[in-house]
PDB file of N, CA, C and O in Angstrom:
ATOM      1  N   UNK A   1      64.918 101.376  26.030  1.00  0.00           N
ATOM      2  CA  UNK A   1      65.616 100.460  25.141  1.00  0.00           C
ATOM      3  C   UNK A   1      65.914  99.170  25.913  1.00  0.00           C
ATOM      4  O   UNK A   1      66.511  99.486  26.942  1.00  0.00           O
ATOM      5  N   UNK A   2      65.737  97.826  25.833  1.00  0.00           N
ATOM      6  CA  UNK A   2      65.533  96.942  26.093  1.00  0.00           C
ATOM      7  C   UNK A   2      66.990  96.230  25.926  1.00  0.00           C
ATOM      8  O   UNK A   2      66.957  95.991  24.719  1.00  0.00           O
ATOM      9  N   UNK A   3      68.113  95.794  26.334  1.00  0.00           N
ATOM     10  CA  UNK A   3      69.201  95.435  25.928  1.00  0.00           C
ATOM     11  C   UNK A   3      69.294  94.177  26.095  1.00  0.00           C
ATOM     12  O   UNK A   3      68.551  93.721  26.965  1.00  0.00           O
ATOM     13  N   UNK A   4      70.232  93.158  25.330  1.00  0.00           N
ATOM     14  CA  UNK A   4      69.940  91.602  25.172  1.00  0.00           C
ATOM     15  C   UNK A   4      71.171  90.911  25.964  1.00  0.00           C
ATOM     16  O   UNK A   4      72.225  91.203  25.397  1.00  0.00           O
ATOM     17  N   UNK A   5      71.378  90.050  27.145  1.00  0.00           N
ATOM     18  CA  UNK A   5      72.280  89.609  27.279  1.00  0.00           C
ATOM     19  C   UNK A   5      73.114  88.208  26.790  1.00  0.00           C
ATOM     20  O   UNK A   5      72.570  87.284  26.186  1.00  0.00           O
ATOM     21  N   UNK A   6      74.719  88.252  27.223  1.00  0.00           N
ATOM     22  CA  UNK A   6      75.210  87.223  26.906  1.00  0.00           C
ATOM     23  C   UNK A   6      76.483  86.726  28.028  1.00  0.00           C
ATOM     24  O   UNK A   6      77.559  87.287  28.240  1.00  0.00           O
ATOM     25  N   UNK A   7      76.151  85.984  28.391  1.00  0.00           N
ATOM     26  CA  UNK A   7      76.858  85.453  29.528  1.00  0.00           C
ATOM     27  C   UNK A   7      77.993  84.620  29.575  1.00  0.00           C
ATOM     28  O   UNK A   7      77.712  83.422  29.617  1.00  0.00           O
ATOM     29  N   UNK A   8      79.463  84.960  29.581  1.00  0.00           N
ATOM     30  CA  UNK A   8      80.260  83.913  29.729  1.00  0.00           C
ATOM     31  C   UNK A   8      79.716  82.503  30.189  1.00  0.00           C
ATOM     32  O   UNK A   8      78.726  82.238  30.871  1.00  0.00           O
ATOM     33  N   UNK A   9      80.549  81.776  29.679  1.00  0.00           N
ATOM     34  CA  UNK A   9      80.580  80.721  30.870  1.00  0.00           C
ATOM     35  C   UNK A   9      81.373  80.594  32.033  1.00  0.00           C
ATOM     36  O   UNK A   9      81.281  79.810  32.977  1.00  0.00           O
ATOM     37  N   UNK A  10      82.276  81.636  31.761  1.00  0.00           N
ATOM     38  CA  UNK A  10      83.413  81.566  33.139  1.00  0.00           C
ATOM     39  C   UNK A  10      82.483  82.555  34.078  1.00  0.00           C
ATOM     40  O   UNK A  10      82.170  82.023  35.143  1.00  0.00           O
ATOM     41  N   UNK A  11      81.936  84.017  33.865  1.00  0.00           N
ATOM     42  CA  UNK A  11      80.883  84.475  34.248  1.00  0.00           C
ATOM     43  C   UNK A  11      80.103  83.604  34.892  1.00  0.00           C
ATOM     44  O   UNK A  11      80.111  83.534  36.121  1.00  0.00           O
ATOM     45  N   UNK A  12      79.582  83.082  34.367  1.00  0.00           N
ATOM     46  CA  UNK A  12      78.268  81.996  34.646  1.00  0.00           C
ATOM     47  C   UNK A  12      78.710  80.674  35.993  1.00  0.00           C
ATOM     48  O   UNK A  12      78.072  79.897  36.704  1.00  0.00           O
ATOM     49  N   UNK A  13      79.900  80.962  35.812  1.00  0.00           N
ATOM     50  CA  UNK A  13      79.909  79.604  36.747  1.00  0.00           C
ATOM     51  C   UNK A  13      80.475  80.772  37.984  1.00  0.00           C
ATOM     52  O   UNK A  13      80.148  80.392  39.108  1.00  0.00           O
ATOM     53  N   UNK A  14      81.186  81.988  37.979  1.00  0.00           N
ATOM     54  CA  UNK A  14      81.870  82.688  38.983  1.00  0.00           C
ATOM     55  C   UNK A  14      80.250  83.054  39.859  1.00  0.00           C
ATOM     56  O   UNK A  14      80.088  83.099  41.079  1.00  0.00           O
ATOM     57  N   UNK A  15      79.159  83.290  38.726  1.00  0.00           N
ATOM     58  CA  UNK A  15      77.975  83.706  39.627  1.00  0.00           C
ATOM     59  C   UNK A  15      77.883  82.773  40.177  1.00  0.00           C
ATOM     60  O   UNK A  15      78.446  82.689  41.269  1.00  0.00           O
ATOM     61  N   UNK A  16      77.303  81.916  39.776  1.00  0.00           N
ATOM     62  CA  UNK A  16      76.920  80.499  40.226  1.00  0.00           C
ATOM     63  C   UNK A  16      77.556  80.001  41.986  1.00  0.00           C
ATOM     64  O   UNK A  16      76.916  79.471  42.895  1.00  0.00           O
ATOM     65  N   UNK A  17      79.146  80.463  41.948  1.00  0.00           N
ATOM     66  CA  UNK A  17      79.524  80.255  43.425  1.00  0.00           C
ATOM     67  C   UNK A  17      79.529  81.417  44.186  1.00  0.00           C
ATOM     68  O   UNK A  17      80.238  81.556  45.183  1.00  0.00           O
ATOM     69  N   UNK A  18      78.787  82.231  43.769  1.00  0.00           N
ATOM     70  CA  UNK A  18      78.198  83.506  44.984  1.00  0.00           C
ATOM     71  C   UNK A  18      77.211  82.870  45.904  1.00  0.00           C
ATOM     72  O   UNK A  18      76.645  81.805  45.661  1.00  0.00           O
ATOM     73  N   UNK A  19      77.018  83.694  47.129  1.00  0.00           N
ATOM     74  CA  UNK A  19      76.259  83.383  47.951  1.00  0.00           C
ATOM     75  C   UNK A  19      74.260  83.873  47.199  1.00  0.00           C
ATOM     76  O   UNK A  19      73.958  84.819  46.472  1.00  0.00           O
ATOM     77  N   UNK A  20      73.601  83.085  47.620  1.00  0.00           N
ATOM     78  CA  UNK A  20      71.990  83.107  46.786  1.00  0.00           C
ATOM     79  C   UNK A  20      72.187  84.821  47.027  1.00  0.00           C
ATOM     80  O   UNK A  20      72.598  85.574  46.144  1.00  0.00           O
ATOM     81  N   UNK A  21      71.775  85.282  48.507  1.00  0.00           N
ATOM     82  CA  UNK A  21      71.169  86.708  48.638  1.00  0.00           C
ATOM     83  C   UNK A  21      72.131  87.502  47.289  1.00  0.00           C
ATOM     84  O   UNK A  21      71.521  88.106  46.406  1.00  0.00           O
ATOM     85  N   UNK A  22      73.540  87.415  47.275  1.00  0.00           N
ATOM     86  CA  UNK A  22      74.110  88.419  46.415  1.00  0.00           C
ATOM     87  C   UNK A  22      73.705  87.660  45.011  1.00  0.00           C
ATOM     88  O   UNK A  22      73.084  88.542  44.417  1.00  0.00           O
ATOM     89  N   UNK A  23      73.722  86.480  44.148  1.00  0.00           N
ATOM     90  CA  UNK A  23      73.182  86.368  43.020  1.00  0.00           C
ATOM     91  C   UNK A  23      71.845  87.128  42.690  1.00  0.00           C
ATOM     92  O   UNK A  23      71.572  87.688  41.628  1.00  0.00           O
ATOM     93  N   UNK A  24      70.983  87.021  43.942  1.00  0.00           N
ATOM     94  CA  UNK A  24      69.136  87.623  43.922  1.00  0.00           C
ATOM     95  C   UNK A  24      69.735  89.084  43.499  1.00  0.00           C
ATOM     96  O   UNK A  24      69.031  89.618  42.642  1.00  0.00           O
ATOM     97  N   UNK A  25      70.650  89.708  43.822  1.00  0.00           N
ATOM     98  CA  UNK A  25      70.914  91.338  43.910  1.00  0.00           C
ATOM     99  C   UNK A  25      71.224  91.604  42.666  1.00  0.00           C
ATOM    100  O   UNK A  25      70.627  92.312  41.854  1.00  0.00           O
ATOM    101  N   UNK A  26      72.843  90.590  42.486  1.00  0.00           N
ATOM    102  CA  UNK A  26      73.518  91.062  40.763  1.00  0.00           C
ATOM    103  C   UNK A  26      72.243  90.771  39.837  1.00  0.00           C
ATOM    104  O   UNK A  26      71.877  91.593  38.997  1.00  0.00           O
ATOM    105  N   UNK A  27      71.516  89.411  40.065  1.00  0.00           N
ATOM    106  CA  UNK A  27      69.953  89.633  39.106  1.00  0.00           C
ATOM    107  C   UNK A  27      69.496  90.653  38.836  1.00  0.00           C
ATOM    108  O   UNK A  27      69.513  91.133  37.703  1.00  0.00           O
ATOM    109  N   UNK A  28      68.922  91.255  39.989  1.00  0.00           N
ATOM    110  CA  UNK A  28      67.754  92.451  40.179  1.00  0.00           C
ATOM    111  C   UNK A  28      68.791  93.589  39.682  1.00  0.00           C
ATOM    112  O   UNK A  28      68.168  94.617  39.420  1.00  0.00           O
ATOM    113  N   UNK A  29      69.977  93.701  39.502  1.00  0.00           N
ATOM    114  CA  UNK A  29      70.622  95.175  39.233  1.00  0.00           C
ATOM    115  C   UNK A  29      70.692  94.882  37.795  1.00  0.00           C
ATOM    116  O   UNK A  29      70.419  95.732  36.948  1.00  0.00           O
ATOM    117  N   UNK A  30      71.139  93.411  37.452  1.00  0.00           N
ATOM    118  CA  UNK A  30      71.333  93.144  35.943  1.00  0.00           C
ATOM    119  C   UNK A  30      69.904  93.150  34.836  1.00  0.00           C
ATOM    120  O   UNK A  30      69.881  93.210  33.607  1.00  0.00           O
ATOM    121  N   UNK A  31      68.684  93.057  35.917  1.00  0.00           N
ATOM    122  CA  UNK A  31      67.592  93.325  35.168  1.00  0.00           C
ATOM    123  C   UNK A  31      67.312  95.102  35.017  1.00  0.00           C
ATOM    124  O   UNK A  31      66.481  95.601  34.257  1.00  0.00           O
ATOM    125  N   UNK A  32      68.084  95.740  35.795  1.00  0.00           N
ATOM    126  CA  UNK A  32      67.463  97.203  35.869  1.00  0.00           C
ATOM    127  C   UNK A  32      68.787  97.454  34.415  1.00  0.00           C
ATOM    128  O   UNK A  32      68.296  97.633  33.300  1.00  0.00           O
ATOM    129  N   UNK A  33      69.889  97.450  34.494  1.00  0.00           N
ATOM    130  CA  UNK A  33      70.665  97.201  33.330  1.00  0.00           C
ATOM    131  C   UNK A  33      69.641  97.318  31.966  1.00  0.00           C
ATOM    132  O   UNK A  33      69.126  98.187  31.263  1.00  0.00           O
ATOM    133  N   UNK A  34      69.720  95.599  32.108  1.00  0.00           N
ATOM    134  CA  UNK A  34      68.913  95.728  30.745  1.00  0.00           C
ATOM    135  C   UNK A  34      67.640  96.237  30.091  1.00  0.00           C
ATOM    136  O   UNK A  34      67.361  95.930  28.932  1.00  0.00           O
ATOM    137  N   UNK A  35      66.929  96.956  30.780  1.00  0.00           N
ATOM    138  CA  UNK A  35      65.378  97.530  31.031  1.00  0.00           C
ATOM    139  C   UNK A  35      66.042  99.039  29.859  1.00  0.00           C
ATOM    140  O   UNK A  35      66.034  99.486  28.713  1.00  0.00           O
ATOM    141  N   UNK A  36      66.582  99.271  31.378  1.00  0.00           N
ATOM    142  CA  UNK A  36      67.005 101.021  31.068  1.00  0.00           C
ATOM    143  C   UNK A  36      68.625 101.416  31.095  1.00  0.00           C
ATOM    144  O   UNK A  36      69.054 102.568  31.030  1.00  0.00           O
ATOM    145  N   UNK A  37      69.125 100.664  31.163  1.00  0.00           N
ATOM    146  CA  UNK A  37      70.680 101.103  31.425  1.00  0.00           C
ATOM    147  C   UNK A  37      71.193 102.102  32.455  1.00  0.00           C
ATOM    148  O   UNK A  37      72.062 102.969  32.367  1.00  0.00           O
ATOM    149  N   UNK A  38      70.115 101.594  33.821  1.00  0.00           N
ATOM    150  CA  UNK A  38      69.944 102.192  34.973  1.00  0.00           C
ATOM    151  C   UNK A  38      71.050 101.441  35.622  1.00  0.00           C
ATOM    152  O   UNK A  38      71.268 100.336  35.124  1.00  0.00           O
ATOM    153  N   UNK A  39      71.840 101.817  36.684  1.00  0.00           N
ATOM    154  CA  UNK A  39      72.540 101.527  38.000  1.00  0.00           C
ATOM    155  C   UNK A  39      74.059 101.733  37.944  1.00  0.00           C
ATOM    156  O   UNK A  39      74.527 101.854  36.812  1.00  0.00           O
ATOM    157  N   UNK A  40      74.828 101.788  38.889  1.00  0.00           N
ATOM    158  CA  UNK A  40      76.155 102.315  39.038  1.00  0.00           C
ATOM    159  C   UNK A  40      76.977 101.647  38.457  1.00  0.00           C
ATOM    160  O   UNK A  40      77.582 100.674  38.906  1.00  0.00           O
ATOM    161  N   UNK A  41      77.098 102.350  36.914  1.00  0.00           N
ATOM    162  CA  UNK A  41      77.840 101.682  35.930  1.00  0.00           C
ATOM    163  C   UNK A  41      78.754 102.905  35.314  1.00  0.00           C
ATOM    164  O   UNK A  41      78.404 104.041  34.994  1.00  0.00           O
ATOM    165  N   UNK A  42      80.148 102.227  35.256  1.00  0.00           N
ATOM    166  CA  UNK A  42      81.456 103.239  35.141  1.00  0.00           C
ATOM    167  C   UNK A  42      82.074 102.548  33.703  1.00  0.00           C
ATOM    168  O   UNK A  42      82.310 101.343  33.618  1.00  0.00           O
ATOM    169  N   UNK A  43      82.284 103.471  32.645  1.00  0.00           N
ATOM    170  CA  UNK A  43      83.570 102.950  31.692  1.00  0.00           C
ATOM    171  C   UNK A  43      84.577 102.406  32.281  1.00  0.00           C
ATOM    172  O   UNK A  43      84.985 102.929  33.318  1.00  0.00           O
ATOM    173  N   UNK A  44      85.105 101.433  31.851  1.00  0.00           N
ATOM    174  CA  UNK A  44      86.387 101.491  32.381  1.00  0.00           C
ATOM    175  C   UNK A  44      87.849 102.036  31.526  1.00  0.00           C
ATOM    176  O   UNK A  44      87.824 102.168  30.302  1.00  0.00           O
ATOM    177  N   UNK A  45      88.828 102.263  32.167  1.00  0.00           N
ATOM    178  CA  UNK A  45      89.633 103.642  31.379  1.00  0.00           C
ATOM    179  C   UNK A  45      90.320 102.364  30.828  1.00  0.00           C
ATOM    180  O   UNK A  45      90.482 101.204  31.206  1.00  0.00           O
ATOM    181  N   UNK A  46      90.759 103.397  29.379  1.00  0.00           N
ATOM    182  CA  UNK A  46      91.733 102.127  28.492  1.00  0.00           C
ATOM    183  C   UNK A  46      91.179 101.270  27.650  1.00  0.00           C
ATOM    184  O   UNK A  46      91.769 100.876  26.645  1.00  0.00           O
ATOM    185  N   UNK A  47      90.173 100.955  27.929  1.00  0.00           N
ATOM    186  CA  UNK A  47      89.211  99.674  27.529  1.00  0.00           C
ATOM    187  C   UNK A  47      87.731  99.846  26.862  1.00  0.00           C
ATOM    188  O   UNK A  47      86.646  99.923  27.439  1.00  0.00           O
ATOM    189  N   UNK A  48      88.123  99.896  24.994  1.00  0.00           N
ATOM    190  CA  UNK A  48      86.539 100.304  24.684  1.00  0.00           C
ATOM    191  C   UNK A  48      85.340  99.574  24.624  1.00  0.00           C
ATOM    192  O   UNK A  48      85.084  98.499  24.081  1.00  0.00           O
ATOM    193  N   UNK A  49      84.934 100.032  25.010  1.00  0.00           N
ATOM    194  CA  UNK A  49      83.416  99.788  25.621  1.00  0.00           C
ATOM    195  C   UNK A  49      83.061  98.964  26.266  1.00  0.00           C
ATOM    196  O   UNK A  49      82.001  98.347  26.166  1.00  0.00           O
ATOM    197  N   UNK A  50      84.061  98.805  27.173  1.00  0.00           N
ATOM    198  CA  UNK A  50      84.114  97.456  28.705  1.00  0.00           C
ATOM    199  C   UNK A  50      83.426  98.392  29.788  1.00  0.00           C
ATOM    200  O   UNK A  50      83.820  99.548  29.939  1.00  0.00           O
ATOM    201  N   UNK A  51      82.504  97.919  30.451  1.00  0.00           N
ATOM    202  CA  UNK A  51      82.235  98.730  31.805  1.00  0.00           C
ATOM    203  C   UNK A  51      81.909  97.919  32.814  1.00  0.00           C
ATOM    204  O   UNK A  51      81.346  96.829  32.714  1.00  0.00           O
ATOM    205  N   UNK A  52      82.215  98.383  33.650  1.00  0.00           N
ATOM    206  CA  UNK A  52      81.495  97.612  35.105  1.00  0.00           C
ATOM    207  C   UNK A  52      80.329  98.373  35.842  1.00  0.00           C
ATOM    208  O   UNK A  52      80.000  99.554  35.951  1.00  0.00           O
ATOM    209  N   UNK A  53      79.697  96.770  36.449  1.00  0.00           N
ATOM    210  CA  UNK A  53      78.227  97.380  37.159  1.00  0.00           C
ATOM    211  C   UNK A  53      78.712  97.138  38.692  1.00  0.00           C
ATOM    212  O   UNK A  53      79.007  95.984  39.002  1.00  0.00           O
ATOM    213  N   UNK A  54      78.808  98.158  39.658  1.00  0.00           N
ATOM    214  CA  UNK A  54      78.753  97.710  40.734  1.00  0.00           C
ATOM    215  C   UNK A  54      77.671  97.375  41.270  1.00  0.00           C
ATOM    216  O   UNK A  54      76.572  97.887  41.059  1.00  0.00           O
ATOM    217  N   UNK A  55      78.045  96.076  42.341  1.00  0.00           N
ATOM    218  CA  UNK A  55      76.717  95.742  43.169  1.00  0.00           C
ATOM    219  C   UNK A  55      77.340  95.304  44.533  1.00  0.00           C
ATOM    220  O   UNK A  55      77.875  94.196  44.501  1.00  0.00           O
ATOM    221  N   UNK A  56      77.373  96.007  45.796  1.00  0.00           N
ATOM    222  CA  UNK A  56      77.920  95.620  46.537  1.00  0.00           C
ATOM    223  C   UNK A  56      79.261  96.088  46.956  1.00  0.00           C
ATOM    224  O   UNK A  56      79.662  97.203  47.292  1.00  0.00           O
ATOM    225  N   UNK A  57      79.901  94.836  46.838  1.00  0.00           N
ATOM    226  CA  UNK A  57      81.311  94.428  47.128  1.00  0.00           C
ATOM    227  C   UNK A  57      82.050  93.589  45.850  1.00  0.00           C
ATOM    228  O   UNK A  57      83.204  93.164  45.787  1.00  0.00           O
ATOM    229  N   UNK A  58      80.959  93.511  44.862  1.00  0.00           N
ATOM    230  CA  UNK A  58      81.145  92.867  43.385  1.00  0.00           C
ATOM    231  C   UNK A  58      80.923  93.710  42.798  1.00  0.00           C
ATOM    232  O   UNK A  58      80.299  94.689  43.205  1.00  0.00           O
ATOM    233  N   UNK A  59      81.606  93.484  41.109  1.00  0.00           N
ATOM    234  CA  UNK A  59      81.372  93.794  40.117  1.00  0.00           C
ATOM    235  C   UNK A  59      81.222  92.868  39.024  1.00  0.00           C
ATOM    236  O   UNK A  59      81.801  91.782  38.996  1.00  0.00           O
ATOM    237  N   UNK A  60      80.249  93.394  37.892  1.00  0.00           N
ATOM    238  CA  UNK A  60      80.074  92.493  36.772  1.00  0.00           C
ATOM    239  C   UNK A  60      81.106  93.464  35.705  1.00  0.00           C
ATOM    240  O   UNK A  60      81.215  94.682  35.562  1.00  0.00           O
ATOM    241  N   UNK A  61      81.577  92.645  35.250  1.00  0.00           N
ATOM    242  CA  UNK A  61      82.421  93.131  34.268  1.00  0.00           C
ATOM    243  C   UNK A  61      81.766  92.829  32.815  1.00  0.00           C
ATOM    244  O   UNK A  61      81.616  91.655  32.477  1.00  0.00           O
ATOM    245  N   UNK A  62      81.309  94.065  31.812  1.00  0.00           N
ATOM    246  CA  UNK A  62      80.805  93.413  30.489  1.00  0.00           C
ATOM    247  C   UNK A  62      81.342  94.480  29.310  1.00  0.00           C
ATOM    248  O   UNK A  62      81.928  95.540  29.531  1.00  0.00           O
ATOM    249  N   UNK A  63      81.049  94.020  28.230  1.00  0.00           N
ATOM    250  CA  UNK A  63      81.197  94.951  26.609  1.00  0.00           C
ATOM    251  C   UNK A  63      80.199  95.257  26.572  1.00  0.00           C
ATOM    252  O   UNK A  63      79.417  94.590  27.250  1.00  0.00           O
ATOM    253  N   UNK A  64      79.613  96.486  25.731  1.00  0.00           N
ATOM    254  CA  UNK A  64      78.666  96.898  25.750  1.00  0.00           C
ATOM    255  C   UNK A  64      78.447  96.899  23.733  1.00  0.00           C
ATOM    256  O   UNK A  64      78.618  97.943  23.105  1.00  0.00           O
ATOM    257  N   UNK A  65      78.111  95.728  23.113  1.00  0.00           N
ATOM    258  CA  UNK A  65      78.178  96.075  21.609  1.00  0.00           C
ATOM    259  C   UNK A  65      76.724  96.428  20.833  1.00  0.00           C
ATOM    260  O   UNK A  65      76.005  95.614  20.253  1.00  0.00           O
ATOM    261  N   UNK A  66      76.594  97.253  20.921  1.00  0.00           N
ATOM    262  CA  UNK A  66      75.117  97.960  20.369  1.00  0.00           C
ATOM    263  C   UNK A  66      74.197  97.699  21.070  1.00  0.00           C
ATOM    264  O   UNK A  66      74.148  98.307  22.139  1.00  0.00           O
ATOM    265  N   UNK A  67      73.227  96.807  20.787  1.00  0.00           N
ATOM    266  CA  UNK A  67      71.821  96.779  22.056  1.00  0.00           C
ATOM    267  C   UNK A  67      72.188  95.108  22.782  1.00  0.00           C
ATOM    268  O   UNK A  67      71.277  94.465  23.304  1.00  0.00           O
ATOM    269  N   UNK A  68      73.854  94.480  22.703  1.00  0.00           N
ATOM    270  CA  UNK A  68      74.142  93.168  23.377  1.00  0.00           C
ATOM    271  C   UNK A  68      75.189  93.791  24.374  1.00  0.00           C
ATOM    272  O   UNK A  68      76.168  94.481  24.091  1.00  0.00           O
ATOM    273  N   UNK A  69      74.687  93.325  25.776  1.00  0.00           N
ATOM    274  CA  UNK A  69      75.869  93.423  27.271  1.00  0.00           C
ATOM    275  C   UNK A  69      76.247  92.091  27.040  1.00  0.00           C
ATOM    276  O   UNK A  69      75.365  91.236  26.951  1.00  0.00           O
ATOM    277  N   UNK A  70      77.553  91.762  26.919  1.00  0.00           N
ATOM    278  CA  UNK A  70      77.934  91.101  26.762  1.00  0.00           C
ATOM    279  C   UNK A  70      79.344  90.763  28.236  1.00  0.00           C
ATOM    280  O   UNK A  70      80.543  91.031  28.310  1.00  0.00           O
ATOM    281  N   UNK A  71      78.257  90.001  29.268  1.00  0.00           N
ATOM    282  CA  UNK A  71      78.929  90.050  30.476  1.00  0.00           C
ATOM    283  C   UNK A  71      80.350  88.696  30.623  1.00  0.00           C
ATOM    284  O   UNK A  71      80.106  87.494  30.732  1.00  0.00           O
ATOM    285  N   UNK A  72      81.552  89.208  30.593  1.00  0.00           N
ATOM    286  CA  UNK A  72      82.271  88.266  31.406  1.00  0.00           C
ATOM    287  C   UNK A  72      83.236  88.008  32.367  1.00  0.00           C
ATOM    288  O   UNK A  72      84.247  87.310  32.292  1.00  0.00           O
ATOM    289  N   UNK A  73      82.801  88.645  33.250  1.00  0.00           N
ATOM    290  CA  UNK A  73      83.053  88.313  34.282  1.00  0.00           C
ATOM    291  C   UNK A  73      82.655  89.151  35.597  1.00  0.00           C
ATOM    292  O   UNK A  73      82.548  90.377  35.593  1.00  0.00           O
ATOM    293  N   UNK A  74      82.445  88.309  36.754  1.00  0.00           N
ATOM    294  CA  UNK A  74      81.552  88.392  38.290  1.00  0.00           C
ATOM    295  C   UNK A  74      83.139  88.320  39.293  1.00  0.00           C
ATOM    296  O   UNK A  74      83.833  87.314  39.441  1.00  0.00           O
ATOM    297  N   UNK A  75      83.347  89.428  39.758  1.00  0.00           N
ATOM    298  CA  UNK A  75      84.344  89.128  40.715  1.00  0.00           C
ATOM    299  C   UNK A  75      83.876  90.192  41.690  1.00  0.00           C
ATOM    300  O   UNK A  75      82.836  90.850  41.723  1.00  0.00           O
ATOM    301  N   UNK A  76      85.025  90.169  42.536  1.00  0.00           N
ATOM    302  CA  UNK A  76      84.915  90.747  44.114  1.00  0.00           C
ATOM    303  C   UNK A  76      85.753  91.959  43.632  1.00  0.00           C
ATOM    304  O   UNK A  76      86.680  91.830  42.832  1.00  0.00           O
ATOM    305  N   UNK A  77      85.453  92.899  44.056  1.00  0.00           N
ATOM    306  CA  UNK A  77      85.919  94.206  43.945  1.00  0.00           C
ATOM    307  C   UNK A  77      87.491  94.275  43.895  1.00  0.00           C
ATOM    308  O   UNK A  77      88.247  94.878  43.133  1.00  0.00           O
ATOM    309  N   UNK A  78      87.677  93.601  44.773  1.00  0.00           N
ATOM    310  CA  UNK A  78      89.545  93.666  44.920  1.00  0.00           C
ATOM    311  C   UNK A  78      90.050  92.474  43.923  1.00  0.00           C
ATOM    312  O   UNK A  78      91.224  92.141  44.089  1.00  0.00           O
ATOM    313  N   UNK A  79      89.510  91.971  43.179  1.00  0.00           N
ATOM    314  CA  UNK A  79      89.795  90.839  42.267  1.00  0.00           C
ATOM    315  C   UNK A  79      89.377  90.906  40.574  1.00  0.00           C
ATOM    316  O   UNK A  79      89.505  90.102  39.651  1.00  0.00           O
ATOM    317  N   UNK A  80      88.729  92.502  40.698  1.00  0.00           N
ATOM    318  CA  UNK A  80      87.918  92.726  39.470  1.00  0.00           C
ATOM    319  C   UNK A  80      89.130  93.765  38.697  1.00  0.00           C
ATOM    320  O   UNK A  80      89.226  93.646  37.475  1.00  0.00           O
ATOM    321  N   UNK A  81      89.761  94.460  39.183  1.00  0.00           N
ATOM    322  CA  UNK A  81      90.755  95.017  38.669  1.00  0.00           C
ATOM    323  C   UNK A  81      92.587  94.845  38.642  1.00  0.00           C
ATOM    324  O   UNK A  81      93.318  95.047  39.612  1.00  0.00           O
ATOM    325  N   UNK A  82      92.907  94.539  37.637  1.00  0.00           N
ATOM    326  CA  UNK A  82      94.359  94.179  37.438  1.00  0.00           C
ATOM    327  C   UNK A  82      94.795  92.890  36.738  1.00  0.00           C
ATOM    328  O   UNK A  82      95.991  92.637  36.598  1.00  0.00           O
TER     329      UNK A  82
END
């Protein structure tokens, strides 16, 4: 199943000031995402149908609404929760 994305803009600009090598990574994990809904991806508790993808020392934070990930927001692990 092929899933369609949608990217904040606050998202979009938090990637944007990552270092290249980790953007090349959240890419390549966010393409295995949308392919197959492959890689280390957790519900998050409380929150329907919000999940995070880890990559690293980051996480992408997104909704998941039928076949749209709807990502917003790219933070640092200790900045992604609370």
């Amino acid at each position: 199943m092929i899933y369609e994305f949608i990217i904040d803009d606050a998202a979009l600009e938090q990637l944007r000031a990552l270092p290249k090598e980790v953007r090349r990574n959240i890419g390549y994990r966010l393409e295995m995402l949308q392919d197959s809904f492959q890689g280390d991806v957790k519900k998050l508790e409380g929150e329907e149908r919000r999940y995070r993808l880890r990559v690293g020392n980051h996480r992408v934070l997104f909704r998941l609404d039928g076949k749209i990930i709807h990502v917003y927001a790219v933070k640092q692990r200790k900045e992604a929760y609370g």
